[in-house]
ZADO-1210 file (C-alpha; in nm, 4 decimals, padded with zeros to 6 digits):
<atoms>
<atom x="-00.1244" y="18.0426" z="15.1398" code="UNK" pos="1"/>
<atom x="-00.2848" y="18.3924" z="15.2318" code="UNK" pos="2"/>
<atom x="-00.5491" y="18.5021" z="14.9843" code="UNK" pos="3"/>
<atom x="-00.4058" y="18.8210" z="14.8594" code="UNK" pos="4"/>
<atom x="-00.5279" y="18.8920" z="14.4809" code="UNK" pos="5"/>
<atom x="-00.5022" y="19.3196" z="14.4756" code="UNK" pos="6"/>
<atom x="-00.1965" y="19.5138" z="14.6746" code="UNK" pos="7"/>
<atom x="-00.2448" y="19.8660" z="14.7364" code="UNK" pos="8"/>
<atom x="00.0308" y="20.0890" z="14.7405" code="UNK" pos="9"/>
<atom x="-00.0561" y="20.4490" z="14.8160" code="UNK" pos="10"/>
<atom x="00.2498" y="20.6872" z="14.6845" code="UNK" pos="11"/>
<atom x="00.3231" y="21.0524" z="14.6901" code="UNK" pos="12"/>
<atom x="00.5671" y="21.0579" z="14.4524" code="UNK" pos="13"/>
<atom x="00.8512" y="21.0546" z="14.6656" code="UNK" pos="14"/>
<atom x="01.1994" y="20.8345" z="14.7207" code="UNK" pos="15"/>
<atom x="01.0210" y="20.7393" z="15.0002" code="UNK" pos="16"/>
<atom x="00.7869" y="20.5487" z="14.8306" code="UNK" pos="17"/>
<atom x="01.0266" y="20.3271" z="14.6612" code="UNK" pos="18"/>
<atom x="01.0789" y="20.1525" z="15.0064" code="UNK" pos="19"/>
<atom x="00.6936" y="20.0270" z="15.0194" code="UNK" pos="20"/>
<atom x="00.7581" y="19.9482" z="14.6512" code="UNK" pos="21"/>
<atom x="00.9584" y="19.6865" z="14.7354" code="UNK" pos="22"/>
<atom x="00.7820" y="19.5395" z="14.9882" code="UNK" pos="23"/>
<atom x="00.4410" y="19.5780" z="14.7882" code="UNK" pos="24"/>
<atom x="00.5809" y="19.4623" z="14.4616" code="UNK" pos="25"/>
<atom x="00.7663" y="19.1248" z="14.6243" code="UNK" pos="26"/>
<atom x="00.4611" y="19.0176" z="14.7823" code="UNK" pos="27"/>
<atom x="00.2136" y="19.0918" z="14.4770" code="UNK" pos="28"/>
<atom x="00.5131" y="18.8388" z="14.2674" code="UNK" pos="29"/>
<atom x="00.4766" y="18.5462" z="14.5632" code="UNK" pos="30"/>
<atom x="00.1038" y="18.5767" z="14.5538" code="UNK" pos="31"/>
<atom x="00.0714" y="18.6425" z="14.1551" code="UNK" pos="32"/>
<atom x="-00.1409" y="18.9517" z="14.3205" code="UNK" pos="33"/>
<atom x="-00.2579" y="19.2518" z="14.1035" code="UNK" pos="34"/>
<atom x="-00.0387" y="19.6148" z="14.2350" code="UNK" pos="35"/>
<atom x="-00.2489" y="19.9097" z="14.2566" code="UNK" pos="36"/>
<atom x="-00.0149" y="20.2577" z="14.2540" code="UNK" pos="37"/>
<atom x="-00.2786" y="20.4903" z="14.3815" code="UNK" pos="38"/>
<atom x="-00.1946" y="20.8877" z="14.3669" code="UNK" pos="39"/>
<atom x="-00.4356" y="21.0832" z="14.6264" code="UNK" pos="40"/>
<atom x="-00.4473" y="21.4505" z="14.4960" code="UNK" pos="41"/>
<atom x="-00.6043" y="21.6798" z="14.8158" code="UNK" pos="42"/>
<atom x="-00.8965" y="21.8386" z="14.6461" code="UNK" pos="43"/>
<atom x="-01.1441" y="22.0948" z="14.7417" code="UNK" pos="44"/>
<atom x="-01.5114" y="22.1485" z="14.6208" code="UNK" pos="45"/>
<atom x="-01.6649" y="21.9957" z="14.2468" code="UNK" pos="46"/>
<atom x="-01.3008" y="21.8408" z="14.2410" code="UNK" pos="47"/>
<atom x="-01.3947" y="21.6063" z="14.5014" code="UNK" pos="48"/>
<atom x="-01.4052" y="21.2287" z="14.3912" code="UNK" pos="49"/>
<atom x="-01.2962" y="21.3097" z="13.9612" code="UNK" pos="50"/>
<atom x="-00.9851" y="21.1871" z="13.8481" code="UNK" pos="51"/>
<atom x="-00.7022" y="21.3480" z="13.8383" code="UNK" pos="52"/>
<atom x="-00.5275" y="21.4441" z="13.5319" code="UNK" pos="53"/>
<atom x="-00.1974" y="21.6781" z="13.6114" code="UNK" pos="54"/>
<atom x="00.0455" y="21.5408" z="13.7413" code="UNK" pos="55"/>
<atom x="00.3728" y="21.6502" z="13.9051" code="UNK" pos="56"/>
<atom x="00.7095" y="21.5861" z="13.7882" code="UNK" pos="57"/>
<atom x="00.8299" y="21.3640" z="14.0752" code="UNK" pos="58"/>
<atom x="00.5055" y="21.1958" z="14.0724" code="UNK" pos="59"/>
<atom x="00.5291" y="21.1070" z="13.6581" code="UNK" pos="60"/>
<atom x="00.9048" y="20.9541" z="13.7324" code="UNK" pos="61"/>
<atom x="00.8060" y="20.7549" z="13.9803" code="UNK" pos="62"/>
<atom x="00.5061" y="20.5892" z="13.7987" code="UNK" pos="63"/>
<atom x="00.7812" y="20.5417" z="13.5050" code="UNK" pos="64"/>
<atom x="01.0241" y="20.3239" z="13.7404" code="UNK" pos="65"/>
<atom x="00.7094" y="20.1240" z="13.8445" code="UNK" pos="66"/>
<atom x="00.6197" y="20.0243" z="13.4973" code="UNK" pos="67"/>
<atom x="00.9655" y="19.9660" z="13.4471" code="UNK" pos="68"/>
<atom x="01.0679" y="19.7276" z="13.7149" code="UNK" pos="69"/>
<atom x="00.7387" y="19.5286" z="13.6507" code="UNK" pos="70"/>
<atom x="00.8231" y="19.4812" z="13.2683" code="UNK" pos="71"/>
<atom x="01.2338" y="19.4001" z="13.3358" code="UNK" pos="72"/>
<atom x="01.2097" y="19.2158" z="13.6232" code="UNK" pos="73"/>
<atom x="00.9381" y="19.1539" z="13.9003" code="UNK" pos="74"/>
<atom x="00.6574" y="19.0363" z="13.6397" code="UNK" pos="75"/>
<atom x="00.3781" y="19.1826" z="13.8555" code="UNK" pos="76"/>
<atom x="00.0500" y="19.3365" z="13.6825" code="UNK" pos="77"/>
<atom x="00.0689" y="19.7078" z="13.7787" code="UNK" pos="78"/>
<atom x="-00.2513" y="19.9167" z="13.7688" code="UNK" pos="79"/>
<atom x="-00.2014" y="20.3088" z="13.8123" code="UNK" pos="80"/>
<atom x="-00.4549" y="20.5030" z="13.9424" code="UNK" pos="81"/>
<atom x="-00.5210" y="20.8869" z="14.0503" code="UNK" pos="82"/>
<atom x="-00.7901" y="21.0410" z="14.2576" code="UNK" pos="83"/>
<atom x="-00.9293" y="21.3510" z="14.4276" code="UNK" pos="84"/>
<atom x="-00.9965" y="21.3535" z="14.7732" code="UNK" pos="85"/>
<atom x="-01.0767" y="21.5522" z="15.0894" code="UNK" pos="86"/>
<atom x="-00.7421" y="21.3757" z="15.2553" code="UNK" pos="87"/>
<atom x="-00.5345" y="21.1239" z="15.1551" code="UNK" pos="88"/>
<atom x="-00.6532" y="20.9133" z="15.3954" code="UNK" pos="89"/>
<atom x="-01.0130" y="20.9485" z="15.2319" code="UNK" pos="90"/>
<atom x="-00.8758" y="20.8192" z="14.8899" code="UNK" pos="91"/>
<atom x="-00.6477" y="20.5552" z="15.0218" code="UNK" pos="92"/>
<atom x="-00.9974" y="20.3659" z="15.2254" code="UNK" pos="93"/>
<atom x="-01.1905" y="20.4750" z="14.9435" code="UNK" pos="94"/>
<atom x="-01.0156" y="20.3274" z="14.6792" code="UNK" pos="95"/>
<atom x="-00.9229" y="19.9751" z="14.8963" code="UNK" pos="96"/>
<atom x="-01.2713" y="19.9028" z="14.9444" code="UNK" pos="97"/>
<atom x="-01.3907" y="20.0044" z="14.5808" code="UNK" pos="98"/>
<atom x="-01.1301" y="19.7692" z="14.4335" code="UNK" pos="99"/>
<atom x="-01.1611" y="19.4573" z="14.6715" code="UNK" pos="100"/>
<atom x="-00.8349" y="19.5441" z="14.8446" code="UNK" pos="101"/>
<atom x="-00.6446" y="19.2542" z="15.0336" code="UNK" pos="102"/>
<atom x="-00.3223" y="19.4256" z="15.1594" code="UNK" pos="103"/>
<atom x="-00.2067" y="19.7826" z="15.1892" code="UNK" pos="104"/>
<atom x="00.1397" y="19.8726" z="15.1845" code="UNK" pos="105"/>
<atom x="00.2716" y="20.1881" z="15.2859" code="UNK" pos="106"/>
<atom x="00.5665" y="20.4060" z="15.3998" code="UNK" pos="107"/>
<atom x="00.5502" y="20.5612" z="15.7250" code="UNK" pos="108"/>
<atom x="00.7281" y="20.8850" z="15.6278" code="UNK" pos="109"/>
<atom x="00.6658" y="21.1371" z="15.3306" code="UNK" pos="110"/>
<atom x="00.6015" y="21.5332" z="15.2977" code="UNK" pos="111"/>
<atom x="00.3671" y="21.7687" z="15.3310" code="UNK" pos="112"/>
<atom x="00.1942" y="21.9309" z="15.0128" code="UNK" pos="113"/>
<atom x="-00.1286" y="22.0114" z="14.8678" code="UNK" pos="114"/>
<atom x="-00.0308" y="21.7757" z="14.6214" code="UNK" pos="115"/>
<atom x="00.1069" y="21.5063" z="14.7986" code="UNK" pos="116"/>
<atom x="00.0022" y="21.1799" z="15.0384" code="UNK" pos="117"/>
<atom x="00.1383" y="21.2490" z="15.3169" code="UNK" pos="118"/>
<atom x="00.2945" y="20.9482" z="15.4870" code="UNK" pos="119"/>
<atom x="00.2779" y="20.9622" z="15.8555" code="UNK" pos="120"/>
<atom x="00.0142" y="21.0485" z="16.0615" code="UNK" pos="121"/>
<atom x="-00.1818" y="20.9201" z="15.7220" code="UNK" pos="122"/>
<atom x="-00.0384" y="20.5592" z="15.7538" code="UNK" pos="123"/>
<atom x="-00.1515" y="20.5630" z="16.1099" code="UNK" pos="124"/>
<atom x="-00.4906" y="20.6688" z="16.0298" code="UNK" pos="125"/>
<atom x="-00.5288" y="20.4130" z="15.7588" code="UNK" pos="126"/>
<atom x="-00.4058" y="20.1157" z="15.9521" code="UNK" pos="127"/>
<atom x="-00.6641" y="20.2172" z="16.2327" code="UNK" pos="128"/>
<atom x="-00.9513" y="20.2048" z="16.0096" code="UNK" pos="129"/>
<atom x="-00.8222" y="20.0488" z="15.7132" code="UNK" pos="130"/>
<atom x="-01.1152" y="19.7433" z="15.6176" code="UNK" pos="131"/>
<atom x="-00.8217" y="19.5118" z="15.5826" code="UNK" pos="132"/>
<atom x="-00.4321" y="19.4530" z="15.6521" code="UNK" pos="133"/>
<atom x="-00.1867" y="19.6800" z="15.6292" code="UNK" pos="134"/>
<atom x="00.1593" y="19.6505" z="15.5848" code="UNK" pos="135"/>
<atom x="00.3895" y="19.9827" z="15.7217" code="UNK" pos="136"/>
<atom x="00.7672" y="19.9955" z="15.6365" code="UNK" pos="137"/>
<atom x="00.9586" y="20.2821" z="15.7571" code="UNK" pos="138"/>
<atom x="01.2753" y="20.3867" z="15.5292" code="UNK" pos="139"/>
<atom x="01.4764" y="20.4320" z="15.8115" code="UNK" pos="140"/>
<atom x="01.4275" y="20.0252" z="15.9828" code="UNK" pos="141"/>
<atom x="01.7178" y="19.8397" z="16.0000" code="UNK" pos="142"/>
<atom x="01.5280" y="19.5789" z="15.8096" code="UNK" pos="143"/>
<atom x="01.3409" y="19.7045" z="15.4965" code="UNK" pos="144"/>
<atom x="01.4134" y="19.5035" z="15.2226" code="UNK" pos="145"/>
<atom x="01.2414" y="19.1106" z="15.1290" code="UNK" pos="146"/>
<atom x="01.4472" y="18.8794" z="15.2638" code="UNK" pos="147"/>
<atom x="01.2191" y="18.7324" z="15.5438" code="UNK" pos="148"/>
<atom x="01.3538" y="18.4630" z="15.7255" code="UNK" pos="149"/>
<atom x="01.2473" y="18.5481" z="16.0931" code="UNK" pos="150"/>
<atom x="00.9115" y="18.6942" z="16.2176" code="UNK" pos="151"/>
<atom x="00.8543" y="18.8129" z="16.5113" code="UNK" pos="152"/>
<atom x="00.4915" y="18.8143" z="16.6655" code="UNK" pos="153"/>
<atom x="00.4150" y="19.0025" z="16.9793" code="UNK" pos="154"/>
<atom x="00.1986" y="18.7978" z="17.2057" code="UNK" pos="155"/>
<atom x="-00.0338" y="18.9257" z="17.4864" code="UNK" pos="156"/>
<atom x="-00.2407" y="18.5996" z="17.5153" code="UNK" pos="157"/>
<atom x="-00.5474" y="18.8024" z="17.4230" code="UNK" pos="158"/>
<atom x="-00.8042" y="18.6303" z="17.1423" code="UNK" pos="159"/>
<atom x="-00.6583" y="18.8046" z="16.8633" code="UNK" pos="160"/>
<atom x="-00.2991" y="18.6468" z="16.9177" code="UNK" pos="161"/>
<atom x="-00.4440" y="18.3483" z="16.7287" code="UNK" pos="162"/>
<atom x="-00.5011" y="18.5781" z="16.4436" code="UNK" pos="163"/>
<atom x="-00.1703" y="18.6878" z="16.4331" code="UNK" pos="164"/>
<atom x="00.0062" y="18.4081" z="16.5135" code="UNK" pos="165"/>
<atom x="-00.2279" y="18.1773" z="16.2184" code="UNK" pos="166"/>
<atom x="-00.1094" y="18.5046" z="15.9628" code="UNK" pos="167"/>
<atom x="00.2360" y="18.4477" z="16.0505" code="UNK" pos="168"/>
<atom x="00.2624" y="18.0579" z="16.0277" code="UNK" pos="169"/>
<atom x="00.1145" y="18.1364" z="15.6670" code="UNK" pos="170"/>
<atom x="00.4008" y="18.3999" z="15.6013" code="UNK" pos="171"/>
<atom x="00.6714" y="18.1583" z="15.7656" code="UNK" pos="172"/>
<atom x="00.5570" y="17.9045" z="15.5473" code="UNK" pos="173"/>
<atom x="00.5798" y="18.1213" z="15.2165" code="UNK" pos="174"/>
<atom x="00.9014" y="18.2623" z="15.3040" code="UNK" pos="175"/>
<atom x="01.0740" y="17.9653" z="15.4360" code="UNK" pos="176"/>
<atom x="01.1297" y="18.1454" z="15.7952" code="UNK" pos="177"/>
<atom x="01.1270" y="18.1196" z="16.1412" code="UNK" pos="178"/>
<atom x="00.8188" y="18.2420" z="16.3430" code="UNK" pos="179"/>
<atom x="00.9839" y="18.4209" z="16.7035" code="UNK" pos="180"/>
<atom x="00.6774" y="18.4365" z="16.9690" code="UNK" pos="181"/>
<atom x="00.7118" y="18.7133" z="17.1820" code="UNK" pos="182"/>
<atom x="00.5865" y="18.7379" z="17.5301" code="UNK" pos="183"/>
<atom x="00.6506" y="19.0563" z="17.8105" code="UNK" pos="184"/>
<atom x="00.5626" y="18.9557" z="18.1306" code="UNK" pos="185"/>
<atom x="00.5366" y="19.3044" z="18.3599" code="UNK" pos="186"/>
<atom x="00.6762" y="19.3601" z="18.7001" code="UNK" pos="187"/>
<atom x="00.4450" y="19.4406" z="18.8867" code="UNK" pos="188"/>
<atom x="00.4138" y="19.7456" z="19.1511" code="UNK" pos="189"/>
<atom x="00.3768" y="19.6388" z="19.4841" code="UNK" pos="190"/>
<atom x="00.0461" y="19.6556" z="19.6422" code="UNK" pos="191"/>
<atom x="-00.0576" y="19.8009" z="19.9711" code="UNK" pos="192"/>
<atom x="00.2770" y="19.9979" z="20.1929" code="UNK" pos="193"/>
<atom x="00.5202" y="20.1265" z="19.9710" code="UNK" pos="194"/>
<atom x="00.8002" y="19.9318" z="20.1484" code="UNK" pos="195"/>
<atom x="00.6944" y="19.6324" z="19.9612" code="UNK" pos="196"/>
<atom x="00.8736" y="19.5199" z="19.6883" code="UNK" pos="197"/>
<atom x="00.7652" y="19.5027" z="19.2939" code="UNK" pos="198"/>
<atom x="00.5977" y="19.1110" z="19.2186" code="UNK" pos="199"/>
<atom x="00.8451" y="19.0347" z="18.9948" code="UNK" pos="200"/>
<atom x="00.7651" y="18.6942" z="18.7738" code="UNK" pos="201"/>
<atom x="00.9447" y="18.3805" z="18.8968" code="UNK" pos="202"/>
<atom x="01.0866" y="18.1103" z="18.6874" code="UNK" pos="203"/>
<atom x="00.7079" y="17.8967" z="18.7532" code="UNK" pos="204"/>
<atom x="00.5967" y="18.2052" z="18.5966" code="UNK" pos="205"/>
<atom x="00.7790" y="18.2750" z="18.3072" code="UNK" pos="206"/>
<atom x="00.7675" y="17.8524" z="18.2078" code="UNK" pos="207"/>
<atom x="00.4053" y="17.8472" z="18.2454" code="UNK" pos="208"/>
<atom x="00.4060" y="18.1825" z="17.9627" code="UNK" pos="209"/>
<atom x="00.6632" y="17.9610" z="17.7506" code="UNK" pos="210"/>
<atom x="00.4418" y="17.6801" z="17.8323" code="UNK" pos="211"/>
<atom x="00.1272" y="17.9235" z="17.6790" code="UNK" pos="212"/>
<atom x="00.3323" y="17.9919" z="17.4062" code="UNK" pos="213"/>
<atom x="00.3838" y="17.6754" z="17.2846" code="UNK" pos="214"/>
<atom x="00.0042" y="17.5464" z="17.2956" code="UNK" pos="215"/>
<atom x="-00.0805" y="17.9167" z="17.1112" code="UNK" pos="216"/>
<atom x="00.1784" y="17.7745" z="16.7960" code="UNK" pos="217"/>
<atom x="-00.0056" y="17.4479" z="16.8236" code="UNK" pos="218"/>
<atom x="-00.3384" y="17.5241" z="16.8621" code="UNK" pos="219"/>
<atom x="-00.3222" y="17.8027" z="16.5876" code="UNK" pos="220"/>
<atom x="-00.4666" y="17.7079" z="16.2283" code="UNK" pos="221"/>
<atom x="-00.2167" y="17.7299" z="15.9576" code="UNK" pos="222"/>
<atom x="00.1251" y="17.4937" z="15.8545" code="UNK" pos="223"/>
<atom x="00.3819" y="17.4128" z="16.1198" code="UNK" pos="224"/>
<atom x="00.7573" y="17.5078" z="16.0911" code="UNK" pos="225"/>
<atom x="01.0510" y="17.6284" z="16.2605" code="UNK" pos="226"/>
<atom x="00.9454" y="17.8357" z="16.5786" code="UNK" pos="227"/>
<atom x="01.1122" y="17.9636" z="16.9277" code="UNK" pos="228"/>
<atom x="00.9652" y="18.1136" z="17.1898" code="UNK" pos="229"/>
<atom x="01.0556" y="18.4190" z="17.4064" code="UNK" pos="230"/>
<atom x="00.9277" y="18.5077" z="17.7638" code="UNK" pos="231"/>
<atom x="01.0563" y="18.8493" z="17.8354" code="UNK" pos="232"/>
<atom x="01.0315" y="19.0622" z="18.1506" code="UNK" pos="233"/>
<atom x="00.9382" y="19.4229" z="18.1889" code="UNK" pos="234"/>
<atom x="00.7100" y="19.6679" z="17.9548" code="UNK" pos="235"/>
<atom x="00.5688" y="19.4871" z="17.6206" code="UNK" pos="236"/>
<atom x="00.6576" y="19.7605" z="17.3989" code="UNK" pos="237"/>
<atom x="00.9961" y="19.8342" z="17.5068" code="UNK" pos="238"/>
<atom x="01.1093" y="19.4200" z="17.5553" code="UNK" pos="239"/>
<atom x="00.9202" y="19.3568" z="17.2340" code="UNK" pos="240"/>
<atom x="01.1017" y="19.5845" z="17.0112" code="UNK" pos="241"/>
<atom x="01.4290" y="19.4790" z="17.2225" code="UNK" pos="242"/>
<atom x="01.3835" y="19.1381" z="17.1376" code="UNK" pos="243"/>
<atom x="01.2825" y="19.2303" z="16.7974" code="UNK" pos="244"/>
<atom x="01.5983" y="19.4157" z="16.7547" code="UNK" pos="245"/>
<atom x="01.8182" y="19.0556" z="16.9096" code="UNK" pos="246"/>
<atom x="01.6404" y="18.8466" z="16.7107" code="UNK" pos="247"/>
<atom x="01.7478" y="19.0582" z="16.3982" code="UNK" pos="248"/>
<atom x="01.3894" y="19.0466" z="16.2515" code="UNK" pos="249"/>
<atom x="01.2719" y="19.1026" z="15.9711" code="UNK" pos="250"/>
<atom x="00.9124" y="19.1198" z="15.9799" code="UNK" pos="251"/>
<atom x="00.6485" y="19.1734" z="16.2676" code="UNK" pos="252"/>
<atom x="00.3090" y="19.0480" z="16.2885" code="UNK" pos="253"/>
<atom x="00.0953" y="19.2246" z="16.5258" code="UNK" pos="254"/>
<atom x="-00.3229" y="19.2343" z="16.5574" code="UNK" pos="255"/>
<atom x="-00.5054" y="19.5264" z="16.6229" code="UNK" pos="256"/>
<atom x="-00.8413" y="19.5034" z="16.8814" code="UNK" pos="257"/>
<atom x="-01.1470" y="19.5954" z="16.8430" code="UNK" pos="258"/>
<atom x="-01.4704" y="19.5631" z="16.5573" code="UNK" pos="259"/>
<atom x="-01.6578" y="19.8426" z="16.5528" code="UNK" pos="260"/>
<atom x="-01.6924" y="20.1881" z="16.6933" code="UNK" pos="261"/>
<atom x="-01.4457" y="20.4030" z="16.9131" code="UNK" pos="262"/>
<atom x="-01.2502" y="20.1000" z="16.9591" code="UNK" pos="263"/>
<atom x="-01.2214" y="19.9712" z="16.6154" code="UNK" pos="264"/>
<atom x="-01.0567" y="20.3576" z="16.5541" code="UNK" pos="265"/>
<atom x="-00.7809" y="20.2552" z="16.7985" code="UNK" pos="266"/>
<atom x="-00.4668" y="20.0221" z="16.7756" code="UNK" pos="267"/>
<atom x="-00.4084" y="20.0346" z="17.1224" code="UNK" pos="268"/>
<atom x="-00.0854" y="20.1462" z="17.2811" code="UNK" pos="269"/>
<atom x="00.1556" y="19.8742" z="17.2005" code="UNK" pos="270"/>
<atom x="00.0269" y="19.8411" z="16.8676" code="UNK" pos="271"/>
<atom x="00.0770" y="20.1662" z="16.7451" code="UNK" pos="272"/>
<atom x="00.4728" y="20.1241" z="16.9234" code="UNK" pos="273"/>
<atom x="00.5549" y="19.8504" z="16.7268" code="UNK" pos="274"/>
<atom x="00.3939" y="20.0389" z="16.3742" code="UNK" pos="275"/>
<atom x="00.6705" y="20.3661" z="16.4614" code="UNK" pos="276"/>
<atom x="00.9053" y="20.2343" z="16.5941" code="UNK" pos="277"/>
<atom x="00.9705" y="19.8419" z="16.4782" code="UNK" pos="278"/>
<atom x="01.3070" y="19.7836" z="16.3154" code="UNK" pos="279"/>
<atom x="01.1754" y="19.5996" z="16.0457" code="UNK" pos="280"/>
<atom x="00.8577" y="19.6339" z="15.8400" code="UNK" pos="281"/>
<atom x="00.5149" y="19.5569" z="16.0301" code="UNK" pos="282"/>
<atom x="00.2417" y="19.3366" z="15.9283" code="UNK" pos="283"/>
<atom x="-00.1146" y="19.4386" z="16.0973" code="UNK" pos="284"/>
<atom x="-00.4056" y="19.1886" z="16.1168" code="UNK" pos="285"/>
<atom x="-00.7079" y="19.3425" z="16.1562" code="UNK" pos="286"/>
<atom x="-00.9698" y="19.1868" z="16.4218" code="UNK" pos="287"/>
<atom x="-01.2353" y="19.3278" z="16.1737" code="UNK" pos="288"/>
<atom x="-01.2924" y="19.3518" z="15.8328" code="UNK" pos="289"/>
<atom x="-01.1423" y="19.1221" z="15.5502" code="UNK" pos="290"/>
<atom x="-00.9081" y="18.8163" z="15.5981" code="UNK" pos="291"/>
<atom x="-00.6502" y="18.6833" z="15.4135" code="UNK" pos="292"/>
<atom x="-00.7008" y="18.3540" z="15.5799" code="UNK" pos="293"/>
<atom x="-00.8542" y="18.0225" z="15.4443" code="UNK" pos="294"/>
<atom x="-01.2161" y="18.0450" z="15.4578" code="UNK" pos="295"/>
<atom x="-01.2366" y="17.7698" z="15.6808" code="UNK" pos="296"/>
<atom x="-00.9115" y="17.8996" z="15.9008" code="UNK" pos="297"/>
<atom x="-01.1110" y="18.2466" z="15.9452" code="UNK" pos="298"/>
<atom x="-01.4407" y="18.0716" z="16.0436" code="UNK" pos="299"/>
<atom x="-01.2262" y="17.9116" z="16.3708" code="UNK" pos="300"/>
<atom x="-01.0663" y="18.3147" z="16.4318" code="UNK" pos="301"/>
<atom x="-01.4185" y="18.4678" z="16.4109" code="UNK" pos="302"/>
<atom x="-01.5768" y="18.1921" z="16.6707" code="UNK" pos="303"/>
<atom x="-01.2465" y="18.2523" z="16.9503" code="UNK" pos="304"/>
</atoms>
């Protein structure tokens, strides 16, 4: 099982919140986890970094439902928390690596206001540089609820799609679901005179990626379960959210690149796809930074 002991959920007091809600509050009940509600407040000058103590109206409703729901139904510990910050972005990675973090969940959508986290170009900020995973659900996925019986993990053979694909055998595991590999093989523009034709992959070709697929599964660490593979032809992002889409999935597991520096700031393009557009809710390893895997899993990830 994935060590996750304190879930993060960063809300503005909105409706939309209530959709990272559920996904936050479902896995803080499998993993007997700790929920954090954090409220960022935008502030300006000696307000910087104090607690906040006003609160606004949808804001106050919202943290009543939480306490709520944990007490009636979902058992979780719920710990509510508001702070000041230059951007919500600020108090989100503040507060995560203050308070040992292990998974953030957020919405992908929200308002604007001085008041207010705003939920979009924020979430993309935070999974970018967020210290460890973060989980993005977007209200308006086909799939946004927690029944989880097939994830779907985009594969691009680099070293990080052990990460992933050791994260999801964990999750299938938990869940009781099917793990979907996911493989886009390009066509490829033809070389040389423009009379030739596109390299397009032949049937060697795509069994040699199913082929790569299967010794990825096996060679991962983590518990074996139900798993099919898919060798798909044209762009990665567009076949992968296609296939995503046919598989009816519920949950995608994707790795960012990069440790530190520019490229630890970036996702990289297929990545950050698969966080706005995905039809279900997206679960991002990070390459750097804290792991929920088995210390002795992670030491095998961290030599690849």
């Amino acid at each position: 099982m994935l060590k996750i002991r304190n879930i993060l959920l960063p809300t503005d007091g909105t409706a939309l919140a209530e959709y990272a809600f559920t996904q936050a509050s479902f896995f803080a009940g499998r993993h007997a986890a700790r929920l954090h509600v954090l409220h960022v407040e935008i502030a300006h000058g000696d307000r910087v970094g104090t607690l906040v103590t006003e609160y606004s109206a949808d804001s106050g409703a919202f943290r009543t439902k939480l306490h709520e729901a944990a007490a009636e139904s979902i058992g979780v510990e719920i710990v509510q928390a508001d702070l000041a910050a230059p951007s919500a972005e600020d108090g989100i990675l503040d507060y995560a690596k203050a308070h040992d973090i292990d998974l953030i969940v957020m919405a992908t959508r929200g308002r604007r206001g001085v008041d207010h986290v705003l939920m979009g170009s924020t979430a993309e900020a935070v999974v970018r540089r967020a210290p460890c995973p973060v989980l993005t659900v977007r209200p308006t996925a086909e799939h946004s609820g927690v029944e989880i019986d097939r994830l779907v993990v985009p594969v691009d053979f680099s070293e990080h799609a052990w990460l992933a694909t050791a994260h999801a055998k964990e999750l299938a595991q938990l869940f009781n679901a099917t793990v979907h590999l996911v493989h886009a093989m390009e066509v490829l523009p033809p070389v040389g005179f423009a009379d030739f034709p596109p390299v397009v992959p032949d049937e060697s070709m795509q069994s040699d990626a199913r082929k790569a697929l299967e010794d990825l599964y096996e060679e991962s660490e983590g518990p074996s379960g139900p798993v099919e593979y898919h060798v798909e032809i044209g762009h990665p992002a567009i076949e992968v959210l296609t296939a995503a889409k046919r598989i009816d999935a519920d949950l995608m597991i994707i790795s960012t690149h990069g440790r530190t520096g520019l490229k630890r700031m970036l996702m990289g393009s297929v990545a950050e796809r698969m966080v706005q557009k995905a039809p279900c809710p997206v679960f991002v390893v990070k390459a750097f930074g804290q792991s929920l895997l088995r210390p002795e899993t992670q030491s095998v990830a961290e030599a690849i």
